[in-house]
VOGU-3710 file (C-alpha; in Angstrom, 3 decimals, decimal comma):
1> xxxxxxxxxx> 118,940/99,602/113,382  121,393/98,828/115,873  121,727/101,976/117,024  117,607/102,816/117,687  117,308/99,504/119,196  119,961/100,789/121,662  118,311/103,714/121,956  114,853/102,051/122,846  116,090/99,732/125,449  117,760/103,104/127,101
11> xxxxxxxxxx> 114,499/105,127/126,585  111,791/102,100/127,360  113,937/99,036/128,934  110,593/97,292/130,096  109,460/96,728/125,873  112,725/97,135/123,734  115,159/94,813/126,515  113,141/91,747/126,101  113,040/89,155/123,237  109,219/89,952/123,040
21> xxxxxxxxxx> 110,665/93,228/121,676  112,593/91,793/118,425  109,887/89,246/117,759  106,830/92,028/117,740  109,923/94,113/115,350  109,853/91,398/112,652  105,843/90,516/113,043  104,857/94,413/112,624  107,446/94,453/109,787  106,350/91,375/108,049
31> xxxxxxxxxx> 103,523/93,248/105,934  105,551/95,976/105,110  108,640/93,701/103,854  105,839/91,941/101,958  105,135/95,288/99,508  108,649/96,385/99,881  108,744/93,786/97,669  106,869/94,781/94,873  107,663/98,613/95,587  111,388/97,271/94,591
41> xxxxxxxxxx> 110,366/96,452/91,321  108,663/99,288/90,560  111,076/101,991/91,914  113,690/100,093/89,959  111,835/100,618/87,196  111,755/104,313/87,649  108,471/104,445/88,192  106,150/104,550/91,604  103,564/103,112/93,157  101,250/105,297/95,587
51> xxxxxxxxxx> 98,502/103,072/95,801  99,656/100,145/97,667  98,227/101,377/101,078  94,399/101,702/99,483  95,417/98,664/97,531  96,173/96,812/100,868  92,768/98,459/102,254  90,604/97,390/99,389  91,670/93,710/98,844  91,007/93,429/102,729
61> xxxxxxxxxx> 87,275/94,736/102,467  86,530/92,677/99,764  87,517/89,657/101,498  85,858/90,640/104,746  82,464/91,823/102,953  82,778/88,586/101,227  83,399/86,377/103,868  81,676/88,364/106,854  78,479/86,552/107,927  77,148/90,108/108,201
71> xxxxxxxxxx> 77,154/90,457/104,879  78,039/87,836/101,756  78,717/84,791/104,078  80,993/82,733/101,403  84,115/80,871/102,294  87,875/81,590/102,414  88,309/80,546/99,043  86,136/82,797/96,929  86,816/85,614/99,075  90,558/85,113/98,351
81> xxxxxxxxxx> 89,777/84,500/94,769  88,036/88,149/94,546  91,057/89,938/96,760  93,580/88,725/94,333  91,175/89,743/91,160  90,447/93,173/92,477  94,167/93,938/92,938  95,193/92,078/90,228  93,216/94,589/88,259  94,509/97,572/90,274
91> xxxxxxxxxx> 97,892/96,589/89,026  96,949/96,125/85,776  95,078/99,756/85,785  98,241/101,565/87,175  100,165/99,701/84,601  98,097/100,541/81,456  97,861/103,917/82,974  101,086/104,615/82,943  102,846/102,798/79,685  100,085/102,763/77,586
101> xxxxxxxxxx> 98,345/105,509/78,275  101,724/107,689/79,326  99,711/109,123/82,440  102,840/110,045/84,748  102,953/107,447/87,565  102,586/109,852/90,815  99,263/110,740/89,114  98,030/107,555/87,759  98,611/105,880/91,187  98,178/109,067/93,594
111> xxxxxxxxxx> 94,270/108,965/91,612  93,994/105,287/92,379  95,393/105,643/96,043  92,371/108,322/96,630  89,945/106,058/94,792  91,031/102,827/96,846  90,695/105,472/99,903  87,205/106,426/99,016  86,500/102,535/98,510  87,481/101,575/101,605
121> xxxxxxxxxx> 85,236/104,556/103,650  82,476/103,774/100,822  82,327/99,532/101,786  82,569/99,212/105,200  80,840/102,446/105,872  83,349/104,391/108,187  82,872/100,999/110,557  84,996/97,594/111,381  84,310/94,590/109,754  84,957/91,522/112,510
131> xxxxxxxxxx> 84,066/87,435/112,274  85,653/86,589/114,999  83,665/83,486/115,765  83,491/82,545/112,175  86,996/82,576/111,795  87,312/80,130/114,210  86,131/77,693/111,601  88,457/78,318/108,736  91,715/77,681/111,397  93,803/77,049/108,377
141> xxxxxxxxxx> 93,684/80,402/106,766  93,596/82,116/109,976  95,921/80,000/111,582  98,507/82,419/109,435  97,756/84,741/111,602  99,015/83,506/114,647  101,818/82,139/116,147  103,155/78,329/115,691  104,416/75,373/117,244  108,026/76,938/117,084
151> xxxxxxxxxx> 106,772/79,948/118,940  106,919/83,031/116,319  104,542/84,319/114,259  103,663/82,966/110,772  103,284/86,205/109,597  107,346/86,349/109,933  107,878/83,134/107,703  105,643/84,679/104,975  107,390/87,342/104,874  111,128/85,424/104,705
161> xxxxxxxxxx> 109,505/83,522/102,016  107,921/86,523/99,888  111,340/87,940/100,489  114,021/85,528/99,498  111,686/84,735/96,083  111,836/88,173/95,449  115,505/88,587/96,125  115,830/85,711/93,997  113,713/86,752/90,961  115,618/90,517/90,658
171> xxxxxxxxxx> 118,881/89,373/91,218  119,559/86,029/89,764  116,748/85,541/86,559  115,781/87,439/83,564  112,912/89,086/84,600  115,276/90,867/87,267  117,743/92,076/84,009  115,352/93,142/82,438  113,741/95,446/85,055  116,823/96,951/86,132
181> xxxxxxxxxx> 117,836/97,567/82,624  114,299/99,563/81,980  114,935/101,815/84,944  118,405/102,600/84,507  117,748/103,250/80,433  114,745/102,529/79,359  115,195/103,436/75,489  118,816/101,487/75,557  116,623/98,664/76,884  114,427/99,089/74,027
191> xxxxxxxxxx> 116,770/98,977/71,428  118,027/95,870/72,921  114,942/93,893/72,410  113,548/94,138/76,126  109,455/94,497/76,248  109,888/97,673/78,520  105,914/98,663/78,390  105,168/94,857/79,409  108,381/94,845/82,281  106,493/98,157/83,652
201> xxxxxxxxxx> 103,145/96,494/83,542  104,475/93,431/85,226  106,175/95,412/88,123  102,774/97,162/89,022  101,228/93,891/88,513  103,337/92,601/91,270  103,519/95,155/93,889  99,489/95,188/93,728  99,590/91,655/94,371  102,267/91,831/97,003
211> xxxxxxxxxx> 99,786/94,767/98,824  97,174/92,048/98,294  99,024/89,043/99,725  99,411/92,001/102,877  95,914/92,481/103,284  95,243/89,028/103,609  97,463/88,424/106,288  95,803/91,794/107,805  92,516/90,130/107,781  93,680/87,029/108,963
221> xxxxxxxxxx> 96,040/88,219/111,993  93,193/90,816/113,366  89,923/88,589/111,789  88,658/91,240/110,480  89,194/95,005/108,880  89,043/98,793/109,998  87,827/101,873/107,776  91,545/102,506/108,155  93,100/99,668/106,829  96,089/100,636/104,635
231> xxxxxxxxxx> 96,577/104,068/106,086  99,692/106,040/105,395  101,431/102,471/104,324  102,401/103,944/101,068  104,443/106,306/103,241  106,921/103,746/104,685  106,717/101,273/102,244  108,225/103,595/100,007  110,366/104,841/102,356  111,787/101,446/102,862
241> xxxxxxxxxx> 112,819/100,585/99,768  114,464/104,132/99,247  116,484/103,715/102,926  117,340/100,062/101,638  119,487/101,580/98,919  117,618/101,565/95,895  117,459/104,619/93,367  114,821/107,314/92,902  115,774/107,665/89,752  115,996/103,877/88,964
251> xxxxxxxxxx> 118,366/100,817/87,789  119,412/99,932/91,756  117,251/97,994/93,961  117,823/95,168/96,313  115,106/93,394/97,584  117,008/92,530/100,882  117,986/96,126/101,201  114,274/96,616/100,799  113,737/94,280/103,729  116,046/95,420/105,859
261> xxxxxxxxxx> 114,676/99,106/105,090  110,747/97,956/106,073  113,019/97,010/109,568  114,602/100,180/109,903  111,358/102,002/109,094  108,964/100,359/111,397  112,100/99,987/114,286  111,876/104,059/114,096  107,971/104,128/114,669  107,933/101,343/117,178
271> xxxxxxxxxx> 110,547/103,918/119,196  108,376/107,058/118,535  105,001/105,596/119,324  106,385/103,147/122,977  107,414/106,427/124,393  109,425/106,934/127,665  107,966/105,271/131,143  107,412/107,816/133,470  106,410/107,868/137,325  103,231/110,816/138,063
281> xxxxxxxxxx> 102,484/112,424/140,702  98,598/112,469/141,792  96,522/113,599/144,831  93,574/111,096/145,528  91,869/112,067/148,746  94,264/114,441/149,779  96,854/112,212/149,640  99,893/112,251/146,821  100,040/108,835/144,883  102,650/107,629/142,448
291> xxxxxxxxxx> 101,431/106,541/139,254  103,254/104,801/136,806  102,899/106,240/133,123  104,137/106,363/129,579  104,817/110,173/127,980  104,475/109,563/124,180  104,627/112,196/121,200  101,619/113,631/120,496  99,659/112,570/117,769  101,145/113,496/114,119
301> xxxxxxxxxx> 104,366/113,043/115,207  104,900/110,121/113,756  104,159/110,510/110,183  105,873/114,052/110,206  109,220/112,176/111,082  109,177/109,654/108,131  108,117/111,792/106,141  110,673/113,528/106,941  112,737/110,655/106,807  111,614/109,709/103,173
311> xxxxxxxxxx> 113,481/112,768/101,358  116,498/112,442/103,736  116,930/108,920/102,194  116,263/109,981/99,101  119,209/112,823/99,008  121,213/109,550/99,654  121,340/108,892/96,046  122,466/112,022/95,148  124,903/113,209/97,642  126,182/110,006/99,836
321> xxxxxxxxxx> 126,363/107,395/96,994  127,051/109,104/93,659  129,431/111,527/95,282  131,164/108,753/97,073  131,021/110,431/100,224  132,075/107,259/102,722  135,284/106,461/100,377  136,462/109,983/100,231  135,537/110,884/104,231  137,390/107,322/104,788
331> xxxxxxxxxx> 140,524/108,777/102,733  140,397/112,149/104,130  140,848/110,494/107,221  144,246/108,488/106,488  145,542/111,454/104,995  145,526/109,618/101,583  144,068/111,537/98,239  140,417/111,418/97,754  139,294/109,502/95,127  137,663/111,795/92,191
341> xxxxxxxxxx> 134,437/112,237/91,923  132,573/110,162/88,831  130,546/111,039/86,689  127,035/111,842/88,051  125,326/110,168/85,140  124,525/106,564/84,755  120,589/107,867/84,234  119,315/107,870/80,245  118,699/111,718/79,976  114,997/112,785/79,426
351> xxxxxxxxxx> 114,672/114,193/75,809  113,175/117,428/76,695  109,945/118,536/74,465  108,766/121,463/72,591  104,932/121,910/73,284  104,851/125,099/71,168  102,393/127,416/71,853  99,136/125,496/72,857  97,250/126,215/70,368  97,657/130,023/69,876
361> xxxxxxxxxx> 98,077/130,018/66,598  94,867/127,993/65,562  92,842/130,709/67,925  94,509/133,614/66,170  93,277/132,360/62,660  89,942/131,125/63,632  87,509/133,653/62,740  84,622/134,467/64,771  84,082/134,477/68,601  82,364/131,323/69,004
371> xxxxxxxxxx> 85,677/129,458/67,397  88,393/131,441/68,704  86,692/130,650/71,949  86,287/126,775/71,309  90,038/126,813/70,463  91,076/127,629/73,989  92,560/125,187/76,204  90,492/126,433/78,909  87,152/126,185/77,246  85,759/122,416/77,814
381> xxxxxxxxxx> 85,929/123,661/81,572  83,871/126,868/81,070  81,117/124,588/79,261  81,563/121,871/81,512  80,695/124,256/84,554  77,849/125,646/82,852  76,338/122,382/82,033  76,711/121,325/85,265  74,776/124,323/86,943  72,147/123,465/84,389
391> xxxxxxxxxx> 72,461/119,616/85,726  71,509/121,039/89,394  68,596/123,115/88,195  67,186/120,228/86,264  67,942/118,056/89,572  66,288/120,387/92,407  64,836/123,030/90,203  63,132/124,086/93,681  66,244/124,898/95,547  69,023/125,256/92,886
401> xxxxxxxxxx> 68,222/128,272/91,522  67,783/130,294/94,692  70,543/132,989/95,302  71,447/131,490/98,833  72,393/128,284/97,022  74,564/130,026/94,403  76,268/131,628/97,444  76,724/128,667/99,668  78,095/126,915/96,479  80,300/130,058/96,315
411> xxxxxxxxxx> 81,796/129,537/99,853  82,791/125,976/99,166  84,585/127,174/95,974  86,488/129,621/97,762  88,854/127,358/99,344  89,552/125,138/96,118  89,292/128,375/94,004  92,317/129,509/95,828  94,576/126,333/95,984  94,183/126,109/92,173
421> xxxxxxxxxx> 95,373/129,675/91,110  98,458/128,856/93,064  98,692/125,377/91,509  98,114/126,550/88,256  102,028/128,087/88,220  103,681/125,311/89,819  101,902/123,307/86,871  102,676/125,718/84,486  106,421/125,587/85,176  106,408/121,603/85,032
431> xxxxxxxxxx> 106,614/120,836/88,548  103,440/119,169/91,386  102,645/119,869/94,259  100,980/117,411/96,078  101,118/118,863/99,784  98,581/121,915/99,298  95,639/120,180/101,128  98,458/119,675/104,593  99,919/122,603/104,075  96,348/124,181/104,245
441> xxxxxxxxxx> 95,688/122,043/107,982  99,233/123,371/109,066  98,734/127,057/108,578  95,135/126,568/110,005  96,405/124,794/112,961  99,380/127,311/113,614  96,546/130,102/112,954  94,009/127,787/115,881  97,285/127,218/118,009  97,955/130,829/118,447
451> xxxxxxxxxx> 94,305/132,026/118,985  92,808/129,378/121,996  96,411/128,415/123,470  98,935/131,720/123,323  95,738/133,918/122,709  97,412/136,289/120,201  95,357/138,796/118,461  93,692/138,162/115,053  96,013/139,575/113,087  99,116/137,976/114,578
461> xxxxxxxxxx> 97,696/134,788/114,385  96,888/135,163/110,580  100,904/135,962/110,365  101,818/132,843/112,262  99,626/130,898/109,694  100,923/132,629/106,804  104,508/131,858/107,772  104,337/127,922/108,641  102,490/127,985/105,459  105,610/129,872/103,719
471> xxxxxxxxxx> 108,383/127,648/105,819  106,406/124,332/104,618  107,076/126,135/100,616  110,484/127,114/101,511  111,274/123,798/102,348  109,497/122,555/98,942  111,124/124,181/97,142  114,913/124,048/98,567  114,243/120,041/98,438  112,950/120,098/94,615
481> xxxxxxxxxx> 115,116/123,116/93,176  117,940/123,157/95,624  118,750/119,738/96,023  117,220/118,773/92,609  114,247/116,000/93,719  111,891/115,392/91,791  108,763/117,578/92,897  106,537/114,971/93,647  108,904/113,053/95,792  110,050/116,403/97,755
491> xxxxxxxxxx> 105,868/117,344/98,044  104,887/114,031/98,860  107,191/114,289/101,795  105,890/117,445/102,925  102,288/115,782/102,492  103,118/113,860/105,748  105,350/116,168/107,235  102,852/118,905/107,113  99,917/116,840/107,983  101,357/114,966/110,436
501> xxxxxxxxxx> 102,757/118,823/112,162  99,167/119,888/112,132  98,195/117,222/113,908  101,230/117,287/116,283  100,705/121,426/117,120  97,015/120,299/118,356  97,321/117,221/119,571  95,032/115,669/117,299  92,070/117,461/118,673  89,611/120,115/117,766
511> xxxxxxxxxx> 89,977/123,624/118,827  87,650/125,759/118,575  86,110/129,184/120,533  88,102/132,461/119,289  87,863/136,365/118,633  85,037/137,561/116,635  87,695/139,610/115,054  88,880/136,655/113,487  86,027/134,800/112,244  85,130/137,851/110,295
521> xxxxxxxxxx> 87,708/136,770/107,552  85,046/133,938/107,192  81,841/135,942/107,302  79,336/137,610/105,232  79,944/141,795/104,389  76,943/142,069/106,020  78,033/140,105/109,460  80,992/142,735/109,270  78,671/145,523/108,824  76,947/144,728/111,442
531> xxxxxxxxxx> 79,912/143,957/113,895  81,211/147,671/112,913  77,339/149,150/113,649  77,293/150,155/110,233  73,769/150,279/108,327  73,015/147,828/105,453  72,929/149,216/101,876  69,223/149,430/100,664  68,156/147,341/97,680  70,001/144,811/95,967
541> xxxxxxxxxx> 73,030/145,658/96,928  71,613/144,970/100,770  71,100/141,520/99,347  74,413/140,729/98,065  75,797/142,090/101,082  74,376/139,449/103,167  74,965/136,660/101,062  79,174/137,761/99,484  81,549/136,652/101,792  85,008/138,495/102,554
551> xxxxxxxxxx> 86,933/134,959/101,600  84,733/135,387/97,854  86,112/139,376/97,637  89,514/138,190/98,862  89,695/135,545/96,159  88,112/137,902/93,007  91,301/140,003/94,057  94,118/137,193/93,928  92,632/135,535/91,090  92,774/138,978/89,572
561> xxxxxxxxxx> 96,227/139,528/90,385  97,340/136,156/89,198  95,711/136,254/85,954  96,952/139,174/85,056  100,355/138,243/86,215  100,457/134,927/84,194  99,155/136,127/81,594  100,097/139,987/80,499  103,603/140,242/82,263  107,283/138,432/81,730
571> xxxxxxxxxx> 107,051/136,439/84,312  104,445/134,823/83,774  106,198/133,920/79,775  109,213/132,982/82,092  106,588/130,264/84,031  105,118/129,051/80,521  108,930/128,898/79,167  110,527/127,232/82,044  107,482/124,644/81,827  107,897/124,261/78,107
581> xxxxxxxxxx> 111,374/123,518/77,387  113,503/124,257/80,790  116,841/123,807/79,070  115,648/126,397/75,785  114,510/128,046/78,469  118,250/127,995/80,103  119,119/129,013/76,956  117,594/131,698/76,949  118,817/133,621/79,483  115,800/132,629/81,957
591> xxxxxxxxxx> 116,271/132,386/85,497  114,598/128,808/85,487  115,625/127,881/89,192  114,280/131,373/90,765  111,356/130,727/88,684  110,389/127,518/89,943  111,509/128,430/93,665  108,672/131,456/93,034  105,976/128,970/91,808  105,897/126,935/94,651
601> xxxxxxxxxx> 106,565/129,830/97,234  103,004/131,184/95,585  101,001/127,875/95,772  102,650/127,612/99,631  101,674/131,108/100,064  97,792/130,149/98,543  97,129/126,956/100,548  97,829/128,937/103,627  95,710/131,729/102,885  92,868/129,278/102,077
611> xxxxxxxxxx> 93,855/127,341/105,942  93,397/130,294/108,002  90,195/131,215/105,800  89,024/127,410/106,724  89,780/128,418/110,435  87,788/131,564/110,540  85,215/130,106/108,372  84,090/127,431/110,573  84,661/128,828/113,502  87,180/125,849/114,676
621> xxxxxxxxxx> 89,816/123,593/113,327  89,995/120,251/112,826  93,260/118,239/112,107  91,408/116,668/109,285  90,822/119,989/107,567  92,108/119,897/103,353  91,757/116,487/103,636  91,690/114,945/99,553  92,374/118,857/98,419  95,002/118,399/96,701
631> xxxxxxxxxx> 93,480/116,018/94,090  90,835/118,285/93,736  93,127/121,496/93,088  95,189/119,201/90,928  92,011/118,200/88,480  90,730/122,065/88,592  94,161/122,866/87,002  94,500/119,568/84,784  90,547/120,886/83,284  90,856/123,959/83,422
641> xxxxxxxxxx> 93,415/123,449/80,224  96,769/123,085/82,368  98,890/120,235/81,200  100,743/118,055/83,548  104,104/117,972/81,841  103,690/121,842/81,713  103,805/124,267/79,490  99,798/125,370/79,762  97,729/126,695/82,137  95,852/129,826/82,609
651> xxxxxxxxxx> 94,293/131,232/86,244  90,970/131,719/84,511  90,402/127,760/83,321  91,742/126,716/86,632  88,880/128,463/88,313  86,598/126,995/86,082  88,035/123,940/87,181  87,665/124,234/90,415  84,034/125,408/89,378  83,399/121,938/87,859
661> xxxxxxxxxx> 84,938/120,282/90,785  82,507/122,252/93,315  79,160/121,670/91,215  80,188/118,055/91,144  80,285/117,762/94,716  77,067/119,866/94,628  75,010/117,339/92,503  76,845/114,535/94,017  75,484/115,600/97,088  72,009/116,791/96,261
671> xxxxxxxxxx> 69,173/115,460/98,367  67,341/114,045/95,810  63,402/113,209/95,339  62,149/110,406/93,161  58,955/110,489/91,963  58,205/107,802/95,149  58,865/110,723/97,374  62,284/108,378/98,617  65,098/110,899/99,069  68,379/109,589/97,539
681> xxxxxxxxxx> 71,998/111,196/99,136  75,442/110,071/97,943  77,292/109,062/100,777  81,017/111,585/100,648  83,309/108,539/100,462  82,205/107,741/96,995  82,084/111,459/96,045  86,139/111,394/96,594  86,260/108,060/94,606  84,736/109,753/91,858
691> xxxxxxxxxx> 86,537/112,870/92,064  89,750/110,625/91,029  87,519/109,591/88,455  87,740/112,917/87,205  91,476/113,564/87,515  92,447/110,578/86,019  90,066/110,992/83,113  90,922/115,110/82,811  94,455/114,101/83,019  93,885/111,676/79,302
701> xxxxxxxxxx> 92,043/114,217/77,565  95,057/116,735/78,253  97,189/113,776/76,669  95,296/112,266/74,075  92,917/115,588/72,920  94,486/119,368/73,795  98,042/117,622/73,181  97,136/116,014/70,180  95,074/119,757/69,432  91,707/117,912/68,101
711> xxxxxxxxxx> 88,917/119,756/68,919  91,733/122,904/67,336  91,899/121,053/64,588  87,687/120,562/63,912  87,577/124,550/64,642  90,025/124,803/61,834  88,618/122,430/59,412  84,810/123,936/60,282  86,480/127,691/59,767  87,945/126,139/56,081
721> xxxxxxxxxx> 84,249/125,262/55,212  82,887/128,185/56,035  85,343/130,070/54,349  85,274/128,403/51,241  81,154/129,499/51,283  80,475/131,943/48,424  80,060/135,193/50,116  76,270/136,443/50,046  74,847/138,806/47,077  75,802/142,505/47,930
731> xxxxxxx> 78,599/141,708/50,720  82,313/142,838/49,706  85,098/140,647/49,373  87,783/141,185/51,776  91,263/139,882/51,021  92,974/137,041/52,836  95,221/137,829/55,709
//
């Protein structure tokens, strides 16, 4: 800290070499240190919390549609009552989630962080919510706010407070013992008598309510709310507790490390975003003028670097503190013999789980089509997408049904289509990957960057966007296999870092206006029939050749490819193995490592494919583009039969998947017409609130139906009825097999 704060007053000596400086450090941090409070609990419980940025964002639109004259016109105090209930109850959903209902936690609260998102959008609209004169009347909520008689901000002395409780609670009562104990051995802690399910509950309980407490000092400091409320928080909360020293893999956390973390963190964006003062040169009139400016990082710059920032602190644990790297650099030094290295344990080993074979064998003896195809994995999302095409014809029976429709549902699936079938092995093996959607935007912007600013050809800008897309996989999987990171952490850092770079390589603006050439990947056969002066096909196939697109050809082939891949060659056993049991897997004789490095290469290698598709589709980019794909490539795969401890998954259900995602947007989004002749639209933010839905509930029927094999299990028991029917008059017995 010392050292960026010397490097800002060198940089910017008119902001970061005045007092102003440090007191605008510790206001801007004071929400932050308030969830790096809760966050402490929970990452010392092993566990993690995604959702505290939506959580913030929620709790404040509540209170502001509650209190806004605008809107519900009530007082402080119910609003307040209904942001604490609401995240009270987020807590208490990510907690159930997660113990009870053994969802993994980067799912149950990476759902709930989308859902919160689409919330947010969904209440206020895409607008701000302000009172300003109405605040005026409640001066003693708002008051907090501002800044008192002793001349700081009483944002600050909420935070010391929230802080030294905390600090207090986790290291000096029970409740602290007993979380620390959970995270560092959760079935030792068992056996001793601790209530582990109710200390994980109770952590999520309180970092919701921490988020919550933050919101309300959001709304009372600005008097008001944004549509972006809550942004990105998650990011460097997260990042602040893992910089103030505690563990990844849980049992260490200090809540003052945690505080002096949420510091550190928003120190290093204070320095990025003040920039460097700089003196321009301009001609007015003829004459040169000196104008004084600021030169700043362009937009996406930010994020990129903690998210960068958030796996270098978390290869702290493994290779700084475990390996005792200070004490033995500090002895190398003075010549004196390095102290040995300890044991690298200290974390209750995983039990690793047999899944067996998903259900082969009950397909193999069911007899007859019709139950050998119910006893798939994959086959709730085959009937699921064909009732939902049904839904839409019973909807709009005048426009569903037309061929253009099937086709334009067709383009939208492309892009998904192709994010799952990569997905689907990184699954497979046991691994996530939650940074398809930004690594999609990067290798779309790299592809836009080269066309309209170096004006490369077509084809050399489709490398360029390949290979970002590849370097962003490379460095997933060096962080998750090479340094050993847990996938979600190492992807969730790429998330940013790969969003934020898109953003950065455009400067956060549209581009757009590029080679015909190019857009062809996007276009119709028949647009690149007609671009070569070639005739159109009589017939139908003239039809289809207006309406197929080259991205729908180019996906048939690499779902093709895949399939057959995954499922008729030894590597693809090798993913299902490696998924299954890694260590059997170890065992025997597999290559687990290369395997998983190959996995997420592919699903890096997918997600750019589908980016420069995006680019050439629409004809521009825009640094929003894959925005919320990832949770809908994740569902695809989770309903499409995958399992997210791994194991499962085949390329075929994950396109259904991603078929059942698409129609759902489809209906979702269906103009429809009442019998009043009123037309009733969906606005999108709820659509991406109830896409979570989805996940979260696709994600418990993996756990609690395939796992548990029940609908395998009626197909058996109905095949044992039938079989035990006396075979009709005439008809010759076979033997049994």
């Amino acid at each position: 800290m010392a050292l960026l704060f010397l490097a800002g007053a060198i940089l910017n000596p008119g902001f970061f070499g005045s007092t102003d400086a440090l007191h605008a450090l510790l206001r801007d941090s004071a929400r932050f240190a308030v969830m790096a409070v809760g966050m402490t609990f929970v990452i010392a419980n092993r566990d993690i919390d995604l959702s505290v940025g939506s959580t913030l964002g929620v709790t404040a639109v509540i209170f502001s549609t509650l209190f806004d004259p605008n809107h519900f016109d009530l007082g402080v105090g119910p609003a307040i009552a209904a942001a604490v209930l609401a995240g009270a109850a987020i807590g208490l959903v990510n907690g159930m989630l997660v113990t009870v209902l053994r969802v993994p936690a980067f799912i149950a609260t990476l759902t709930m962080l989308f859902v919160g998102r689409g919330l947010v959008l969904g209440l206020t609209g895409g607008r701000s919510i302000l009172y300003p004169l109405k605040a005026d009347a409640y001066d003693g909520f708002f008051h907090l706010g501002e800044t008192n008689a002793l001349g700081f901000s009483n944002q600050i002395a909420i935070a010391l407070l929230a802080v030294g409780l905390g600090a207090l609670v986790l290291a000096k009562t029970r409740w602290g013992y007993e979380t620390l104990a959970t995270g560092g051995n959760e079935q030792a802690a068992a056996y001793a008598g601790i209530p582990t399910n109710w200390v994980r509950i109770r952590a999520y309980l309180l970092s919701s309510l921490c988020a919550t407490l933050a919101g309300l000092m959001t709304v009372a400091q600005d008097k008001g709310v944004t549509s972006q409320a809550g942004l990105l928080t998650e990011l460097m909360v997260i990042a602040a507790v893992i910089v103030g020293g505690a563990s990844i893999l849980g049992g260490r956390g200090r809540v003052i490390g945690s505080f002096l973390g949420a510091l550190l963190i928003v120190l290093v964006n204070k320095v990025l975003r003040e920039g460097v003062p700089i003196t321009r040169i301009v001609e007015v009139g003829g004459q040169k003028v000196e104008v004084k400016a600021v030169s700043t990082l362009p937009a996406g710059a930010v994020p990129a670097f903690i998210g960068a920032l958030l796996i270098l602190a978390v290869l702290i644990e493994p290779y700084v503190i475990r390996r005792r790297l200070a004490a033995r650099a500090w002895a190398w030094l003075r010549g004196r013999p390095t102290p040995p290295l300890p044991d690298a344990g200290g974390v209750a080993l995983a039990g690793v789980q047999t899944r067996g074979g998903g259900g082969a064998g009950d397909t193999g003896m069911a007899r007859g089509a019709v139950a050998r195809f119910l006893a798939r994995r994959d086959a709730l999302a085959i009937m699921l997408a064909l009732g939902l095409w049904l839904a839409g014809l019973a909807l709009r029976p005048d426009y569903w049904w037309h061929l253009s429709n099937s086709f334009a549902i067709l383009l939208n699936y492309t892009e998904l289509a192709i994010l799952s079938v990569g997905l689907t092995y990184v699954i497979a093996c046991g691994d996530i990957d939650l940074s398809v959607g930004a690594v999609l935007a990067l290798a779309g912007a790299a592809a836009a960057y080269c066309l309209k600013v170096l004006g490369l050809d077509p084809a050399a800008a489709m490398a360029v966007g390949l290979l970002a897309g590849m370097a962003a996989a490379s460095i997933n999987a060096l962080v998750t296999v090479g340094f050993g990171l847990p996938a979600f952490i190492a992807t969730l850092g790429m998330f940013y870092m790969a969003r934020g770079a898109a953003a950065w390589i455009v400067s956060g603006q549209q581009l757009t206006g590029w080679p015909e050439g190019f857009n062809l990947v996007g276009r119709k056969v028949g647009d690149i029939l007609g671009h070569l002066a070639l005739p159109l096909p009589g017939g139908w196939l003239g039809t289809v050749a207006q309406l197929v697109s080259v991205q729908t050809l180019w996906l048939a082939l690499v779902a093709l490819a895949a399939g057959i891949v995954l499922a008729r060659t030894a590597f693809g056993q090798k993913v299902y193995a490696t998924g299954g049991n890694r260590r059997a897997a170890d065992y025997a004789g597999i290559d687990t490592n290369r395997v998983r490095v190959q996995a997420l290469l592919l699903s890096g290698f997918c997600a750019a494919m589908a980016g420069v598709i995006n680019v050439a589709y629409f004809r521009s980019f825009n640094p929003v583009a894959g925005q919320f794909r990832e949770l809908d490539a994740i569902a695809a795969v989770i309903i499409g039969g995958g399992s997210i401890f791994g194991g499962y998954g085949t390329v075929i259900g994950s396109l259904a998947g991603a078929a059942v995602i698409t129609l759902v947007r489809a209906i979702l989004q269906l103009n429809i017409i009442t019998a009043s002749g009123e037309s009733i639209v969906l606005p999108q933010h709820w659509v991406n609130a109830i896409i979570g839905v989805i996940l979260i509930v696709s994600v418990l029927a993996d756990i609690w139906l395939r796992r548990s094999r029940i609908l395998a299990r009626l197909v058996m028991r109905l095949a044992r009825k039938l079989a035990r029917r006396p075979p009709p008059a005439g008809a010759r017995e076979e033997p049994d097999v």
